[in-house]
Residue, then its C-alpha position, 0 to 999 in steps of 0.5 A: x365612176x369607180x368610186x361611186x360604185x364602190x361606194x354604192x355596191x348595188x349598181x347604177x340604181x343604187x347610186x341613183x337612189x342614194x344621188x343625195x349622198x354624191x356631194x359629200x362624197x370627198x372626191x374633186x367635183x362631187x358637189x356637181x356631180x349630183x346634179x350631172x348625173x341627175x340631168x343625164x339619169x335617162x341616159x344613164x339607164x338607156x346606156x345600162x340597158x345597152x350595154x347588157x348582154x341578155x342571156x336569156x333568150x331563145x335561139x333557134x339555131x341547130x349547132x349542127x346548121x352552124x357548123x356544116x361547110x358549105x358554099x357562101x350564098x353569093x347572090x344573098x351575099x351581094x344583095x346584102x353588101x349593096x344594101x349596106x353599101x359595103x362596097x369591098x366586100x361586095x367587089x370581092x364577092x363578085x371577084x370571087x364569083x368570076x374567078x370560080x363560075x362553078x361556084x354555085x348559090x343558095x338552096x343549090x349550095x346546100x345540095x351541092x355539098x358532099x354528106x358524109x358516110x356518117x351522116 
């Protein structure tokens, strides 16, 4: 791979524009390997895409909302790890929610949690 990237700096297009050149390349195996990497071309490019990072999209998200301490939705929270069937992080929440019965959940932890003078 390292060598078929160097060789067609353009990327993963590059290399598939010039696939003809691939077995006169001087590497073990590069006679077959034209005829591998065509066979897998859609995968190869499904693979590309995801392993892309994006940068380019939106997010609605405060930093502010991020970053504000407050209670863990616990009823949410146990909701969602029997969904997914995460069954010790859920035994843990529920540990937790017996050990501390003031601990309070969703809109009301919100509420519940002290502002600061300087809000």
């Amino acid at each position: 791979a390292i060598v078929l990237l160097e060789r067609f700096a353009g990327g993963l297009s590059e290399i598939y524009d010039n696939i003809d050149e691939v077995p006169s390349m001087g590497v073990r195996g590069a006679k077959n390997l034209a005829a591998k990497l065509a066979a897998d071309q859609s995968n190869a490019f499904l693979s590309y895409t995801l392993a892309t990072i994006k940068t380019d999209v939106a997010v609605a998200v405060d930093l502010k909302d991020l970053l504000e301490m407050r209670p863990p939705d616990t009823e949410a929270l146990i909701q969602l790890y029997t969904q997914l069937e995460f069954s010790d992080w859920l035994k843990e929440v529920k540990q937790q929610q017996k050990a501390d019965p003031l601990l309070v959940t969703g809109v009301a932890a919100a509420a519940a949690v002290p502002q600061s003078e300087e809000d």
